[in-house]
BATIKOL-484746 format. One record per residue (C-alpha): residue number from 0; residue in three letters; x, y, z. Coordinates in pm, 1 decimal, always signed. Each point is the difference from the previous one (the first is absolute). Example, Ala and Ser with C-alpha at 12.3 -4.5 7.8 and 13.67 -1.06 7.14 Angstrom:
// BATIKOL-484746
0_ALA_+1230.0_-450.0_+780.0 .
1_SER_+137.0_+344.0_-66.0 .
END
This chain:
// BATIKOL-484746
0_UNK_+3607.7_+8317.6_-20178.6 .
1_UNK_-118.4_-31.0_-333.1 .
2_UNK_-304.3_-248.6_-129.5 .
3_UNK_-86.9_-179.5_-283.0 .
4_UNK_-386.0_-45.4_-14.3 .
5_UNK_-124.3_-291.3_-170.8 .
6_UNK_-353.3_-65.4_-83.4 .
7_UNK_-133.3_-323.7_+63.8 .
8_UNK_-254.0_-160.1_-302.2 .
9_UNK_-74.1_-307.8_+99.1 .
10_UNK_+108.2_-304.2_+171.4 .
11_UNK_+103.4_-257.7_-290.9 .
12_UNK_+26.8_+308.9_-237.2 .
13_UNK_+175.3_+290.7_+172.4 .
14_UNK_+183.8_+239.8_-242.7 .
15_UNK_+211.8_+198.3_+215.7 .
16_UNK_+202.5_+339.5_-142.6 .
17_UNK_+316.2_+99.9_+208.4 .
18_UNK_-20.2_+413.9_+6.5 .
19_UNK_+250.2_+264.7_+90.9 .
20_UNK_+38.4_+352.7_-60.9 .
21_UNK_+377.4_-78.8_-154.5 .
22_UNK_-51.5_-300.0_-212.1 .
23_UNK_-267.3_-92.6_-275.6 .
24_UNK_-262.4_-203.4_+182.2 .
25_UNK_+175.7_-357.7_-60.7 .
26_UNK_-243.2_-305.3_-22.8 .
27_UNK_-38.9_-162.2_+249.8 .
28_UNK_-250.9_-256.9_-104.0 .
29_UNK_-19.4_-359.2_-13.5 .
30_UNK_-221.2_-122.7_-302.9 .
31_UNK_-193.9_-284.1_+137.6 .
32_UNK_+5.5_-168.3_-335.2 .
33_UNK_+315.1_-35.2_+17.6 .
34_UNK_+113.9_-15.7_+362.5 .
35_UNK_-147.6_-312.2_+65.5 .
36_UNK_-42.0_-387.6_-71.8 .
37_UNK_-245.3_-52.6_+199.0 .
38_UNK_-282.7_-259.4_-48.7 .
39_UNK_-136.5_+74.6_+341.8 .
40_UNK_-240.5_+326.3_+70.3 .
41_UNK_+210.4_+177.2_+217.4 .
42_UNK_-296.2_+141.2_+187.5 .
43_UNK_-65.1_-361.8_+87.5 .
44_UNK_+300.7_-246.7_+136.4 .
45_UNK_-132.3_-333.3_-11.9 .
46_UNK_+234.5_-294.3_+86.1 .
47_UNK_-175.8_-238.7_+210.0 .
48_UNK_+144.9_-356.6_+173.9 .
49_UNK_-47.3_-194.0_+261.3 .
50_UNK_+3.7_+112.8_+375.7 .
51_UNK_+381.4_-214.1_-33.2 .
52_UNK_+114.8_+274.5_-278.5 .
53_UNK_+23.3_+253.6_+232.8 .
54_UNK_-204.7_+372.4_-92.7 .
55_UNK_-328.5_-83.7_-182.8 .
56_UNK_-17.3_+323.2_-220.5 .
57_UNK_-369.2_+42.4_-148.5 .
58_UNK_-196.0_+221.3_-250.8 .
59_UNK_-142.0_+146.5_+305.3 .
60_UNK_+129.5_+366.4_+68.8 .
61_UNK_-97.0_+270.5_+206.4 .
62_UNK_+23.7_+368.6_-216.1 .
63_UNK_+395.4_+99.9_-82.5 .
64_UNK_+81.8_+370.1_+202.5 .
65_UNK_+59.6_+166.9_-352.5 .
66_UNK_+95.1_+383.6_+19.4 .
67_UNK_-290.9_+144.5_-207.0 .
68_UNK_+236.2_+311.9_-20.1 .
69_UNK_+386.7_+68.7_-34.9 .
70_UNK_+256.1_-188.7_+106.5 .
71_UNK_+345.8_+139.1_+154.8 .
72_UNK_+309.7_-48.6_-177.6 .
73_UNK_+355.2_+130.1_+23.6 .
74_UNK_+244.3_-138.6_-224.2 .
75_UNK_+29.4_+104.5_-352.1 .
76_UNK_+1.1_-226.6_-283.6 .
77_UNK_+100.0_-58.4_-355.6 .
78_UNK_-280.8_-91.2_-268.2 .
79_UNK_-48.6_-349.3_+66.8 .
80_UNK_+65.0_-275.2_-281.5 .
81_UNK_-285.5_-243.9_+67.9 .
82_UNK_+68.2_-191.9_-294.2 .
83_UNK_+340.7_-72.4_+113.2 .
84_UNK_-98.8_-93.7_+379.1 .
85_UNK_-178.8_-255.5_-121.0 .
86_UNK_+213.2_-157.3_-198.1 .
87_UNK_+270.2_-14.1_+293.2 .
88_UNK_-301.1_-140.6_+189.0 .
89_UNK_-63.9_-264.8_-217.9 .
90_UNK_+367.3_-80.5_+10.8 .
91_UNK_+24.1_-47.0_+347.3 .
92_UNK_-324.2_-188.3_+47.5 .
93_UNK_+148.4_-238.6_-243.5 .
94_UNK_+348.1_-13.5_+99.5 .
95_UNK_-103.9_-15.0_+397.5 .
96_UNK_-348.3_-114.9_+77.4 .
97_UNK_-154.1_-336.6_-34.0 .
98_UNK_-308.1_-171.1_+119.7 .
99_UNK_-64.8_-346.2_+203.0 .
100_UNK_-158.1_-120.5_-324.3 .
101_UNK_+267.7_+71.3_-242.2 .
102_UNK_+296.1_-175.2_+269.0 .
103_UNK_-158.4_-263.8_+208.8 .
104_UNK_+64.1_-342.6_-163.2 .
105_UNK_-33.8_-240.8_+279.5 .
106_UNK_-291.7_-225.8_+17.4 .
107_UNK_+89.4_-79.0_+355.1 .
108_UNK_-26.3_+436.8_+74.1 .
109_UNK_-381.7_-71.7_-79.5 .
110_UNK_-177.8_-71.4_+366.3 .
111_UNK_+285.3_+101.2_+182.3 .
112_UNK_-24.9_+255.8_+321.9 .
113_UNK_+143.2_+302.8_-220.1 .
114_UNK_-204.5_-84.5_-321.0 .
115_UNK_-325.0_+215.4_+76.3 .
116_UNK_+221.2_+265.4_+133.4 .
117_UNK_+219.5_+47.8_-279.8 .
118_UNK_-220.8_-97.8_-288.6 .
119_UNK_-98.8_+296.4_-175.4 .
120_UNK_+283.5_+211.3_+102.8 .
121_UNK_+327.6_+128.8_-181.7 .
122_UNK_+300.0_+81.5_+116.1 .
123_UNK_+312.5_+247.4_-107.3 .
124_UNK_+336.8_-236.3_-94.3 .
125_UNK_+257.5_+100.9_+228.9 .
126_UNK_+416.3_+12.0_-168.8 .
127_UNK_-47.7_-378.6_+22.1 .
128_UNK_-267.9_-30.2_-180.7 .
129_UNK_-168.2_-279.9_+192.0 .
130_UNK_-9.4_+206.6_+329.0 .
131_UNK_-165.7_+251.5_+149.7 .
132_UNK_-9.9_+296.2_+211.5 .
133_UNK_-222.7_+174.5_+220.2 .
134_UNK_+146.9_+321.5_-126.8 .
135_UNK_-58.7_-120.8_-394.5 .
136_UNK_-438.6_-0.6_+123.9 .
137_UNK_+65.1_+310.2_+148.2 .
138_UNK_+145.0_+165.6_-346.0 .
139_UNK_-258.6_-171.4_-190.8 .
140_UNK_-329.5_+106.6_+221.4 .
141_UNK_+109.4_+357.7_-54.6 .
142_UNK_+72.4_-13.1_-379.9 .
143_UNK_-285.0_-218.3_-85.3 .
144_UNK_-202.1_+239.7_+222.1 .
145_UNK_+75.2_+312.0_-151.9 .
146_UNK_-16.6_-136.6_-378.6 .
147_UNK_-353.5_-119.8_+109.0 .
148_UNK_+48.8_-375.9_+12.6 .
149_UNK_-233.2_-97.7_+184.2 .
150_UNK_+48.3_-367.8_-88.5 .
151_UNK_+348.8_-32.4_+41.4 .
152_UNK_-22.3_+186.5_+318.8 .
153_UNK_-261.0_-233.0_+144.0 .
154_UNK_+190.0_-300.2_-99.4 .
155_UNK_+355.2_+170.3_+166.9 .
156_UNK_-192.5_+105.6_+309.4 .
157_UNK_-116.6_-389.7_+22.9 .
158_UNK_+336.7_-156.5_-53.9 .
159_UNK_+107.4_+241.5_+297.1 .
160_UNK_-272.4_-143.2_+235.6 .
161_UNK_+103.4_-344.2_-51.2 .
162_UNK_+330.6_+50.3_+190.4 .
163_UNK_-47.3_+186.7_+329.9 .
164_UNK_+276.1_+2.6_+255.3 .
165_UNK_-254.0_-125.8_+242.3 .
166_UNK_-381.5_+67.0_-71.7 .
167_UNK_-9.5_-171.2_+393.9 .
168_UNK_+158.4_+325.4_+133.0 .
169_UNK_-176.5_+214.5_-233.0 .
170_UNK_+333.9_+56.1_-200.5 .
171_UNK_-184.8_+25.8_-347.2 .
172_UNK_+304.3_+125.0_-187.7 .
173_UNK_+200.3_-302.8_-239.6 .
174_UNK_+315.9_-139.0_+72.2 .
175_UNK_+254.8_+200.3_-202.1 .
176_UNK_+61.5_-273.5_-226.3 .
177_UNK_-178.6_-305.7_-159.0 .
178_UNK_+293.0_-291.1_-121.1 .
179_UNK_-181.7_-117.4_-350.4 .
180_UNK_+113.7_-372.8_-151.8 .
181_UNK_-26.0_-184.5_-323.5 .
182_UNK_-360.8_-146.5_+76.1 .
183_UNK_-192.6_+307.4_+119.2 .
184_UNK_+231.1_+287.2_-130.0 .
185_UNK_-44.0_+309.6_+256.2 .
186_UNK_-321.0_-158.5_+153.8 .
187_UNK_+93.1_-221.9_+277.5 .
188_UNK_-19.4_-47.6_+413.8 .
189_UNK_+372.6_+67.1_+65.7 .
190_UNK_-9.9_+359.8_+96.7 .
191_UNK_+323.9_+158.4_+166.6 .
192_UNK_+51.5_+252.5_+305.7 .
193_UNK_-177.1_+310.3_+157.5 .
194_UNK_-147.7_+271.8_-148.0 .
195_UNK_+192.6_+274.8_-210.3 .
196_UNK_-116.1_+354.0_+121.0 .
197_UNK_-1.1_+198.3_-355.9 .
198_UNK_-211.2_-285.2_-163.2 .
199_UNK_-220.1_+28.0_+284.3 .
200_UNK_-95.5_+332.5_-15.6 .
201_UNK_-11.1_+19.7_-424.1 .
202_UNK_-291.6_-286.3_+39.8 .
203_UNK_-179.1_+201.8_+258.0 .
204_UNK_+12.4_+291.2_-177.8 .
205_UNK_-156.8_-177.8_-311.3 .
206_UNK_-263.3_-111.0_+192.7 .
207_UNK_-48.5_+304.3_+176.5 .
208_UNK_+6.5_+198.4_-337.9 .
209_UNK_-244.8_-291.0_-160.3 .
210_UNK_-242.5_+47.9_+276.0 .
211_UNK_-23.7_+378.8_-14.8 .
212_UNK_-70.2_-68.0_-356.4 .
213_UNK_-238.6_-268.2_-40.2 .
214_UNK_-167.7_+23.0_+372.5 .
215_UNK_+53.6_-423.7_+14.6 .
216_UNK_+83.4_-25.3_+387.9 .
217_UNK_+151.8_-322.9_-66.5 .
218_UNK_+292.9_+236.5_-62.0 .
219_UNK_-25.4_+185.0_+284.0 .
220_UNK_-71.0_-255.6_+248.5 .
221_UNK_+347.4_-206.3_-161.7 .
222_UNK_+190.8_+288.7_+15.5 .
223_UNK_-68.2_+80.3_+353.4 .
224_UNK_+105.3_-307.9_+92.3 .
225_UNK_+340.3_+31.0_-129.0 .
226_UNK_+30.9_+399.7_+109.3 .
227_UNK_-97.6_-157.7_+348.3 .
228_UNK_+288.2_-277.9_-72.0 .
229_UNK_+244.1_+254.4_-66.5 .
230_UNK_-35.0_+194.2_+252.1 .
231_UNK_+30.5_-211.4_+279.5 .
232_UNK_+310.5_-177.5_-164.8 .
233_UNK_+147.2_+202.1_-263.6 .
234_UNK_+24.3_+330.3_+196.5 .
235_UNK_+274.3_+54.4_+265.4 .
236_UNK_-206.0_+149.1_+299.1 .
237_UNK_+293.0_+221.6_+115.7 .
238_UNK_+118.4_+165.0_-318.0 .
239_UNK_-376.7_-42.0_-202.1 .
240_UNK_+220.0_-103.3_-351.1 .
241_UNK_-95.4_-249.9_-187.4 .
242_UNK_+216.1_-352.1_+26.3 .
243_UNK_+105.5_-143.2_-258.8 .
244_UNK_-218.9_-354.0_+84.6 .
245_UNK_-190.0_-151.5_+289.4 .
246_UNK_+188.9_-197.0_+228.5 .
247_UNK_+340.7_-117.9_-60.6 .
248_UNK_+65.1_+250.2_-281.6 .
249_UNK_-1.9_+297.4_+222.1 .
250_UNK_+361.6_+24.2_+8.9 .
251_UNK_+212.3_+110.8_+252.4 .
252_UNK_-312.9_+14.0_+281.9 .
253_UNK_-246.7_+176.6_-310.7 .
254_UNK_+271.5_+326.6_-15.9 .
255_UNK_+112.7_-56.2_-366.9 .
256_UNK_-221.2_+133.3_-193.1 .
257_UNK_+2.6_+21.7_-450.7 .
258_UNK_-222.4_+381.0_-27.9 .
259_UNK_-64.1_-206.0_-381.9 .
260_UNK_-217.7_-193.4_+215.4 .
261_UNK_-156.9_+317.5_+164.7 .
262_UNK_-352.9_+41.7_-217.2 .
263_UNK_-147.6_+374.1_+98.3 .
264_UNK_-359.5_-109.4_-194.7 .
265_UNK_-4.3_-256.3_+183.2 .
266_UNK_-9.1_+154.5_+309.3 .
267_UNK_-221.4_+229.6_-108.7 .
268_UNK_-272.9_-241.4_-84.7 .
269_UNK_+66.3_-166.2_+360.9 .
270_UNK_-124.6_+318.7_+159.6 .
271_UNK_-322.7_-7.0_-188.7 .
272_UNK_-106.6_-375.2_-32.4 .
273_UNK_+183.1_-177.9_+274.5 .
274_UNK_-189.8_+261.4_+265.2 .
275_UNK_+36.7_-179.3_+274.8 .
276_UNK_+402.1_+83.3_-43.1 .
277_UNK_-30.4_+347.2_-170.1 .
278_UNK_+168.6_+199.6_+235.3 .
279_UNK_+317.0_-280.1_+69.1 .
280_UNK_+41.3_+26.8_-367.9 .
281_UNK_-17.8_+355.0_-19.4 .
282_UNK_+263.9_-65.4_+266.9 .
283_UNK_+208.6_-228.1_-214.0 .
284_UNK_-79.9_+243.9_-339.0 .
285_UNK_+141.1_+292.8_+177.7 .
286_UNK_+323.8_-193.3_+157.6 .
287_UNK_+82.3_-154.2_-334.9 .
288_UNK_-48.5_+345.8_-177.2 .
289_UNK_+258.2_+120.3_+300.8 .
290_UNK_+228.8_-235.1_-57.7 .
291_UNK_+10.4_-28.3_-372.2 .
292_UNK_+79.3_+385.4_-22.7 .
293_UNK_+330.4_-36.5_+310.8 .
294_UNK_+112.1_-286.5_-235.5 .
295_UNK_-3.7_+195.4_-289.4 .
296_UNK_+134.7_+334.3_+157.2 .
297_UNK_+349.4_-203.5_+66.0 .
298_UNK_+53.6_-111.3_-313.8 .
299_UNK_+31.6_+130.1_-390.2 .
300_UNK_-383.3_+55.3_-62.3 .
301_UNK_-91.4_-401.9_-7.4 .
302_UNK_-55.4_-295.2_+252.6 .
303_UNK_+232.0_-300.6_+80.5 .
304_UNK_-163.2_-333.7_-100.6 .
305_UNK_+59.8_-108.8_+420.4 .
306_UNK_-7.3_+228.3_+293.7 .
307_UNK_+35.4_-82.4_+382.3 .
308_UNK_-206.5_+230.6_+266.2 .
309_UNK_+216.8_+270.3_-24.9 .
310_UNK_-33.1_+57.1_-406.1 .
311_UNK_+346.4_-183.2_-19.3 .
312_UNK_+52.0_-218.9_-336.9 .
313_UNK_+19.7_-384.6_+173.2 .
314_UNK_+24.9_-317.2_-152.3 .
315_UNK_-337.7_-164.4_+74.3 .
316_UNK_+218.4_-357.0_-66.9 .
317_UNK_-325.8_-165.4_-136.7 .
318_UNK_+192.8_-41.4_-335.1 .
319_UNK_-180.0_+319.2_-203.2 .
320_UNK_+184.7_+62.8_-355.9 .
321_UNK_+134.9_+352.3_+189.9 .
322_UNK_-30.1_-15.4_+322.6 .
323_UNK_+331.0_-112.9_+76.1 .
324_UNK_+112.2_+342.3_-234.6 .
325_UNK_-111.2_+174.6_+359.6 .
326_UNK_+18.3_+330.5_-179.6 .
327_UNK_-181.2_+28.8_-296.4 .
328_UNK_-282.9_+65.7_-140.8 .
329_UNK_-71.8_-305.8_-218.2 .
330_UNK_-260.8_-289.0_-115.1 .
331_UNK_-171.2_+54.9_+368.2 .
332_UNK_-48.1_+400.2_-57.4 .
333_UNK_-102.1_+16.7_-330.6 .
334_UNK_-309.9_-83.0_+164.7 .
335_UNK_-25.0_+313.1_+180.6 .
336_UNK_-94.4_+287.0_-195.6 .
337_UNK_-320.7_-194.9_-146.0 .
338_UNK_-110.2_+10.6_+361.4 .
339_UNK_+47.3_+349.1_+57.6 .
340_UNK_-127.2_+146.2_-364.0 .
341_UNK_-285.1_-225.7_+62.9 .
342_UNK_-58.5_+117.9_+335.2 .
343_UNK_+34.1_+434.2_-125.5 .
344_UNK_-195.7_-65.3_-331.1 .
345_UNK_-302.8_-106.4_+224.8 .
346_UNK_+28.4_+164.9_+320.7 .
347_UNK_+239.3_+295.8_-52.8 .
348_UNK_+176.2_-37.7_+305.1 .
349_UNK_+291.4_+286.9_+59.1 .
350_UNK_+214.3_-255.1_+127.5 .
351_UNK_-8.8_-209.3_-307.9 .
352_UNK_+54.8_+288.4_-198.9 .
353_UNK_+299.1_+64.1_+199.4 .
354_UNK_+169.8_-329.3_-28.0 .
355_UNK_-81.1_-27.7_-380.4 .
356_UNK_+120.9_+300.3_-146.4 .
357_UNK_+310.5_-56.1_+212.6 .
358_UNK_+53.3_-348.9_-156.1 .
359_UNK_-103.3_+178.7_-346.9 .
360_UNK_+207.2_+266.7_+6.8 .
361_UNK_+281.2_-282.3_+69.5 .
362_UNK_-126.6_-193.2_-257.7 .
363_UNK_+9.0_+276.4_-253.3 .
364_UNK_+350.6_+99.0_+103.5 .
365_UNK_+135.1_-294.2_-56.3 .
366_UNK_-149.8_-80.6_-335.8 .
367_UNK_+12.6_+358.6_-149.1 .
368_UNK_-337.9_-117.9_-66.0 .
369_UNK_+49.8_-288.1_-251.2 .
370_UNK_-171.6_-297.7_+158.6 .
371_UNK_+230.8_-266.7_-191.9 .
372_UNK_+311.9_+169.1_+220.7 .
373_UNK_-151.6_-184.2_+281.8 .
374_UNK_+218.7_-234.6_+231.9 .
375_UNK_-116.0_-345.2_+184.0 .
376_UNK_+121.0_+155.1_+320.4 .
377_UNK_+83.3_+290.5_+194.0 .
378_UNK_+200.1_+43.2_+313.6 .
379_UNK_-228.1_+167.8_+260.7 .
380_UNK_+300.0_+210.2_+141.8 .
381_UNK_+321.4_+124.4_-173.6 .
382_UNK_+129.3_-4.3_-372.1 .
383_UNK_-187.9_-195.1_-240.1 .
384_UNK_+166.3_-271.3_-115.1 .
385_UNK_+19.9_-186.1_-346.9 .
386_UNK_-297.4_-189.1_-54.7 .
387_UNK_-156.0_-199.6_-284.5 .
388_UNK_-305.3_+119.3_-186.6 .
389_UNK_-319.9_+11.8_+166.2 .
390_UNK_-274.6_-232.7_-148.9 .
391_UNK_-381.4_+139.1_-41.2 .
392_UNK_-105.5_+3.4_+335.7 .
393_UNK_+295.8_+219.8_+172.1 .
394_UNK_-145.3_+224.8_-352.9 .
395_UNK_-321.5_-62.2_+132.6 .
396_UNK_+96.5_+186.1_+349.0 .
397_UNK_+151.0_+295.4_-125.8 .
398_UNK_-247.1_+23.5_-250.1 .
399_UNK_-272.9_-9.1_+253.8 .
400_UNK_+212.7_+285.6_+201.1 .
401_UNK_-27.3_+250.2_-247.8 .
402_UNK_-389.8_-7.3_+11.7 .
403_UNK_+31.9_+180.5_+318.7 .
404_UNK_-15.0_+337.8_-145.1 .
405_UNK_-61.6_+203.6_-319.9 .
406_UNK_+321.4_+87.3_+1.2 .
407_UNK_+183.0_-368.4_-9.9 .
408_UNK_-306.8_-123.3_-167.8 .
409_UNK_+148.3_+166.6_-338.4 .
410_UNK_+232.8_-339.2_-63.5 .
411_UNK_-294.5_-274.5_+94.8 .
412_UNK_-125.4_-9.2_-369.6 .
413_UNK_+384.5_-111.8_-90.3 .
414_UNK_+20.0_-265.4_+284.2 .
415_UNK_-353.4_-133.4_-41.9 .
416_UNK_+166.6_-56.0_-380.5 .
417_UNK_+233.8_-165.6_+100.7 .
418_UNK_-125.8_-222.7_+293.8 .
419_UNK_-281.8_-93.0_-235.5 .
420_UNK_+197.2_-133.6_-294.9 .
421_UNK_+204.4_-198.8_+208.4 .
422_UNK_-97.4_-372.5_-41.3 .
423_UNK_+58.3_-232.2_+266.7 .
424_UNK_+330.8_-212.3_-16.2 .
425_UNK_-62.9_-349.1_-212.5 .
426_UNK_+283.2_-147.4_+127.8 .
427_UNK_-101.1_+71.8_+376.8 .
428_UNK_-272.7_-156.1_+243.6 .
429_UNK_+69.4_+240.9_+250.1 .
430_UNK_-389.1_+156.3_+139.2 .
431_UNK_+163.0_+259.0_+173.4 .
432_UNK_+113.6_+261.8_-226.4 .
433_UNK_-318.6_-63.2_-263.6 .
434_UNK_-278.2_+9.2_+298.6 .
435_UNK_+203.5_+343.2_+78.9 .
436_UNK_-34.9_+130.1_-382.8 .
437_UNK_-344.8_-88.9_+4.2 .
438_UNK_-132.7_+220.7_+318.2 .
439_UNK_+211.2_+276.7_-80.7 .
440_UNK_-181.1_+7.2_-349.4 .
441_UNK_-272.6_-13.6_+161.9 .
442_UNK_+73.6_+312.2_+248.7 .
443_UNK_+163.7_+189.6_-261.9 .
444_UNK_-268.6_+2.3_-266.8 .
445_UNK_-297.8_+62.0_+278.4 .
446_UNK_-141.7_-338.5_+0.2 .
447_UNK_+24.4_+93.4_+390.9 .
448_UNK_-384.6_+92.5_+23.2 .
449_UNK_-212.7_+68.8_+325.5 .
450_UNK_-342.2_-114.4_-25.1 .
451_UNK_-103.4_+192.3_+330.1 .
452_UNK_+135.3_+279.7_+253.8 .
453_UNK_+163.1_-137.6_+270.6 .
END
């Protein structure tokens, strides 16, 4: 197994240089004059509200666990383009995110039982744009995380709070989606459903990440709560696999499962913070890890967006854009190598390395290398149909692939190109495929950065 060692500078200021013996030590930095917007010290998190709001986040701090020394990392990057990063930041902030104060209208809003808990918050516009998702939070946490944020990410992390599934049962995690109106735009009391799994996880990892960074426990104590939540109703106790929601969207008796869903970091930052649980998610970590590989080994090197208990492509029949495809690897999937690149860049695990250079290697095969050759689905077993062009996330997967290895690594300068001068679609309000764009930029130009050994 080959590493990448990393030094760590600094916590608001770490310059980080990707080295191995066949390449020509890449930057990996992230300038952080230009990585971030923030107005708020990141050292220092300081929302405050009422005991109504929800978390009360102060100035207050215990010490960050910064690695004095090197950090660990795996994959192998191109040199990033920082400049470029932010301006497709800056884009999507603009074209996605909004705050209380910039929407709410309604005099009658003022006094009511959701003002204090919403004002001061801001919210990602769902493909309507007056909705939102719990999913949408969870994109935004990490990206406004990792370009340092701190605002934003306060502000996201409230609007979360404000709409728990039930705070009463200690279900802290937001109703997967918020209907917005006229009066108080995406900022109202009619919230919609249970929980949605993958959003779940992508906040608690934000917080986890935040905490580990800044030492505020507010972060930690939140983000217990909801690895606490989703363990007693998100996991199926038989098979340890993540469902795809609490409650009614478990699907066939919780044994459908989307692996896009299936966050590895997660689960690694459940074994260290949510102690009380480390070894049942070590349980879950090493039975998704299990599964995720039998999955793959039937098929042509990818995933299926669905898959029943068995690893067998199923229509979920919840209504997902590919679902009802059964057999393809589609708008679900592309998730899935951003969790496992992210999981081997930090951790190195042989079993991530495994499954990526498998789905790599397929990626490459099928491209001949030339990222714009990419396709908006592929069948997960048999001949590879005709498909229509892949938009900048499915680039943003394969692209991610190929930092697996030296070897692969060769064409990530070319797809980073690419990816990077791709501007998001005027025409469409669609969240999905920009949020995508945005954290595989991210990944792929190492704005990925641990602030500590795990």
């Amino acid at each position: 197994m080959k590493k990448y060692l990393l030094p760590v500078l600094g916590v608001t200021t770490a310059m980080l240089m990707a080295c191995s013996d066949e390449s020509s030590s890449p930057s990996n930095a992230v300038d952080p004059g230009i990585a971030s917007s923030a107005s708020v010290d990141p050292g220092l998190p300081a929302v405050s509200s009422d005991a109504n709001s929800g978390l009360v986040l102060s100035s207050e701090s215990s010490a960050p666990v910064v690695d004095p020394g090197a950090s660990t990392y795996y994959a192998v990057f191109p040199t990033p383009n920082q400049l470029a990063v932010q301006t497709m930041y800056n884009n999507w902030i603009a074209k996605f995110y909004v705050t209380y104060e910039e929407e709410v209208t309604n005099p009658a809003f003022i006094g009511s039982v959701m003002q204090p808990k919403l004002e001061g918050s801001a919210r990602i516009k769902f493909d309507a744009p007056l909705n939102t998702v719990s999913e949408g939070i969870g994109y935004g946490l990490l990206i406004t995380y990792f370009m340092k944020d701190w605002e934003k990410f306060n502000r996201l992390f409230k609007y979360y709070q404000a709409y728990p599934v039930s705070a009463a049962d200690g279900l802290f995690f937001m109703k997967w989606k918020v209907i917005g109106d006229d009066m108080n735009g995406g900022f109202s009391a009619d919230a919609t459903g249970g929980s949605a799994t993958d959003a779940d996880l992508d906040v608690m990892t934000a917080l986890f990440l935040a905490y580990g960074e800044t030492g505020n426990v507010e972060y930690l104590n939140y983000a217990r709560g909801i690895a606490g939540a989703i363990y007693s109703t998100e996991v199926n106790p038989t098979t340890h696999l993540f469902m795809p929601g609490n409650d009614g969207l478990h699907m066939n008796d919780g044994y459908v499962y989307n692996i896009s869903y299936f966050s590895l970091v997660a689960l690694r930052l459940a074994i260290k913070y949510d102690t009380e649980r480390s070894a049942a998610w070590q349980q879950v970590l090493d039975a998704t890890y299990a599964y995720m590989l039998k999955v793959q080994a039937a098929g042509n090197g990818l995933w299926p967006d669905w898959s029943n208990a068995d690893g067998i492509p199923t229509n979920p029949e919840n209504g997902s854009s590919t679902g009802k495809l059964n057999n393809f690897y589609g708008l679900e999937g592309v998730r899935i190598p951003l969790r496992i690149m992210w999981d081997y860049n930090w951790f190195g695990d042989d079993r991530a390395k495994t499954m990526a250079e498998t789905a790599a290697n397929f990626a490459f095969t099928s491209t001949g290398g030339d990222i714009t050759k990419t396709l908006i689905k592929y069948i997960y077993q048999g001949e590879q149909p005709t498909a229509g062009q892949g938009g900048a996330h499915f680039r943003g997967a394969f692209c991610s692939l190929w930092t697996v290895n030296a070897a692969l690594s060769a064409n990530t300068a070319a797809c980073n190109d690419v990816i990077l001068n791709t501007p998001f679609k005027a025409t469409n309000s669609l969240y999905f495929e920009p949020s995508m764009q945005m954290l595989y930029t991210l990944f792929i130009n190492g704005y990925f950065i641990k602030y500590w050994n795990y």
